[in-house]
C-alpha positions in Angstrom: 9.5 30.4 44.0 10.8 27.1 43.0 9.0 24.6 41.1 9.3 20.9 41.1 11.3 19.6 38.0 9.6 16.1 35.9 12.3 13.7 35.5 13.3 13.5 31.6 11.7 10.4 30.0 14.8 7.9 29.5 15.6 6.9 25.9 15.7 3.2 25.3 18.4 2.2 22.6 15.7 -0.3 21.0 13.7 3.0 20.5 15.9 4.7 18.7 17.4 1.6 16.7 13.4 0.4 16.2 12.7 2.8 13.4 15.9 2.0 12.0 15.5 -1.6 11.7 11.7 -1.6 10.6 12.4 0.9 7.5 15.8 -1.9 6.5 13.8 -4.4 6.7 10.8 -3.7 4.4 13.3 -2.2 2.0 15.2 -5.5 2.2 11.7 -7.3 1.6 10.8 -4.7 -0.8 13.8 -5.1 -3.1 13.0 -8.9 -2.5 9.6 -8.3 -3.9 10.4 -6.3 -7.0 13.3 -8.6 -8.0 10.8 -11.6 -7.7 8.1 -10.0 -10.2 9.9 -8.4 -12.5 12.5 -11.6 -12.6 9.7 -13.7 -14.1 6.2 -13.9 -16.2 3.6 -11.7 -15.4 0.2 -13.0 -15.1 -2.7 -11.2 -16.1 -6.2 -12.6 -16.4 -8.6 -11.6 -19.9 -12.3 -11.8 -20.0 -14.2 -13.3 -22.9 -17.3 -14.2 -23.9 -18.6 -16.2 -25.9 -18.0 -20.2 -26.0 -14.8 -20.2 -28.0 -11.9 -18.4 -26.3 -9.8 -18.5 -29.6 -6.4 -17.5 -27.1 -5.0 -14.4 -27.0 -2.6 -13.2 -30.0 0.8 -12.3 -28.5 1.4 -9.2 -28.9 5.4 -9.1 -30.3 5.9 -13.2 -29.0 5.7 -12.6 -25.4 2.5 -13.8 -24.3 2.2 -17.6 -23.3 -1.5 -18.8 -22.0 -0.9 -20.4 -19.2 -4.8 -21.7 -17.8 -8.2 -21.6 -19.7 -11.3 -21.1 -17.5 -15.1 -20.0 -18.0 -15.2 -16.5 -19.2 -11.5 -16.0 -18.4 -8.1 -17.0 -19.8 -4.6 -16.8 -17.8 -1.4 -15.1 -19.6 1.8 -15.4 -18.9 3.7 -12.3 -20.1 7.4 -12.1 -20.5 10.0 -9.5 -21.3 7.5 -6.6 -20.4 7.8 -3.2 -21.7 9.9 -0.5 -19.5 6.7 1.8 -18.8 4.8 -1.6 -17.2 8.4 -2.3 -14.9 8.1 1.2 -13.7 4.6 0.9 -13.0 4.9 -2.3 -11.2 8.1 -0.7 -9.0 6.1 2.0 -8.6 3.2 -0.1 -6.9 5.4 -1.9 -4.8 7.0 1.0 -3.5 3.7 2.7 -2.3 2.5 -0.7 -1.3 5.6 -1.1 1.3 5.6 2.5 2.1 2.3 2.1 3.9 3.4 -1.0 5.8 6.5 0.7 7.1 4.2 3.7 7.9 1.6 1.2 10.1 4.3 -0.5 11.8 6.3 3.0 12.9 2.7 4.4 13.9 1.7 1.2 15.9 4.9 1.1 17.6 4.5 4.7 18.6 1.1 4.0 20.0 2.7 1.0 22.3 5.7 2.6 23.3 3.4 5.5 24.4 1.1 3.6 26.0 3.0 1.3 27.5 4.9 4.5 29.4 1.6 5.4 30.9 0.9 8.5 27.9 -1.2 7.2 25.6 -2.4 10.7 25.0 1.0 12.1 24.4 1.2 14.3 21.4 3.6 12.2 19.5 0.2 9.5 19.3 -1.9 12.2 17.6 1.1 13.5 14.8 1.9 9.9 13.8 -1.8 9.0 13.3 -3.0 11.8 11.4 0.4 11.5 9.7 -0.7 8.0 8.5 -4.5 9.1 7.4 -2.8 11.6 5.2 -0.8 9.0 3.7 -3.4 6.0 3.6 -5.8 8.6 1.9 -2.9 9.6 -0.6 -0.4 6.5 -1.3 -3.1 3.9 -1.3 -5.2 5.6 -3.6 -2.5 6.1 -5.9 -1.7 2.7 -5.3 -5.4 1.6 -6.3 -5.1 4.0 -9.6 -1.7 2.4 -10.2 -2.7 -1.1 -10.2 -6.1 -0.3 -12.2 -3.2 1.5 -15.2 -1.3 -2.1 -14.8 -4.2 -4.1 -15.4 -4.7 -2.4 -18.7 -0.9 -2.4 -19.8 -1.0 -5.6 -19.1 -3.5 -6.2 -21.0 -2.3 -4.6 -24.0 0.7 -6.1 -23.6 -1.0 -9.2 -23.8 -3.3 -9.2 -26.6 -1.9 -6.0 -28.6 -3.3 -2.3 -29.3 -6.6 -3.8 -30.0 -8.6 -6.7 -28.4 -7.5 -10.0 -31.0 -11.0 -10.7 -31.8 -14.8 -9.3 -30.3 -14.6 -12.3 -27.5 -12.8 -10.2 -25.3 -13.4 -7.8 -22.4 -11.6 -4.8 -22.5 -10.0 -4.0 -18.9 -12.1 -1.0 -17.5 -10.6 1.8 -15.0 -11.6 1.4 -11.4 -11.6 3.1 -8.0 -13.3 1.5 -4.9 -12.2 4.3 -2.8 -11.3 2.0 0.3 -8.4 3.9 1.0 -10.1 6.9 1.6 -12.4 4.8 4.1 -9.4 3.5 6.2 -7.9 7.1 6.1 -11.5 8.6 7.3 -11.4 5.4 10.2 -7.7 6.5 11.2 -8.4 10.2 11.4 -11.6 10.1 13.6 -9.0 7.9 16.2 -6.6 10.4 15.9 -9.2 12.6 16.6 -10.2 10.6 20.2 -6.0 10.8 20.9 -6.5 14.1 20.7 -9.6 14.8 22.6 -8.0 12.6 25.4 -4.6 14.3 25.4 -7.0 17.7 25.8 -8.9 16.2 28.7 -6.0 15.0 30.2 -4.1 18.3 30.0 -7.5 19.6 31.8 -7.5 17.1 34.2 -4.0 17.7 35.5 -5.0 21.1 35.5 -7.4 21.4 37.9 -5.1 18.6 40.1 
């Protein structure tokens, strides 16, 4: 008994050169973006209260106030410490990791559907694939930037706040990442109940 062979799905050389390009490109942007931040001042923004902001103390010369506002004054902080670069690469990285992630996962999704298989099981892997990371990069990426804020700070105004005026810079955690990972898994989840009815459908053809 002979069956009738499906023609193989031709490989386009823009899809196999795509990924390529999409992950040297937001390295290349990437690099861009850490050599522009760490290659000048780093603002941070201080609290106070209080009428009298009575300008930060620099904490070993590097600290240069830059803009005055209500309740809030501008610093411009050069020659940071090491364990603040890091932290700021660090951010950066995660942060371009997940737009390299959406981009491969949205180009899947169009290449797929634009083939007619919008249900195919490569759809379903590269979206749960990106919940999984959403949920863990970007909330490392909120935790990380919450730890800058407060090295920044101290390197700013020192160990301890110069005076009473100011605010010290809390930890916080929205937990929007976990959101958009929760959103991205339940349409993973609809891939795959449509990739199920699908191989149900053609089934029963």
């Amino acid at each position: 008994m002979s069956g009738t062979q499906q023609p193989r799905a031709r490989v386009r050389w823009t899809d196999t050169l795509w990924p390529g390009a999409v992950i040297a490109a937001v390295a290349l942007v990437c690099w861009n973006q850490i050599a522009r931040t760490l290659g000048g001042p780093i603002y941070t923004q201080i609290g106070f209260s209080g009428t009298d902001a009575n300008l930060p103390r620099p904490h070993g010369g590097t600290a240069v106030v830059q803009s005055l506002q209500s309740g809030a004054v501008t610093v411009g902080i050069t020659h940071i410490s090491t364990q603040l670069q890091w932290m700021i690469v660090g951010a950066t990285l995660l942060q371009y990791l997940l737009l390299a992630a959406a981009i491969l996962t949205i180009q899947v999704v169009w290449v797929r559907t634009s083939k007619g298989r919008p249900f195919a099981r490569s759809v379903t892997v590269s979206l749960v694939a990106l919940a999984i990371l959403v949920a863990v990069a970007g909330s490392a990426n909120e935790v990380l930037e919450s730890l800058i804020s407060q090295r920044e700070a101290f390197e700013a105004i020192g160990g301890s706040p110069a005076n009473d005026y100011y605010f010290a810079q809390g930890f916080s955690f929205t937990g929007l990442p976990l959101l958009f990972a929760l959103g991205i898994g339940l349409l993973a989840s609809a891939f795959a109940i449509g990739a199920r009815l699908t191989r149900d459908t053609d089934g029963l053809v």
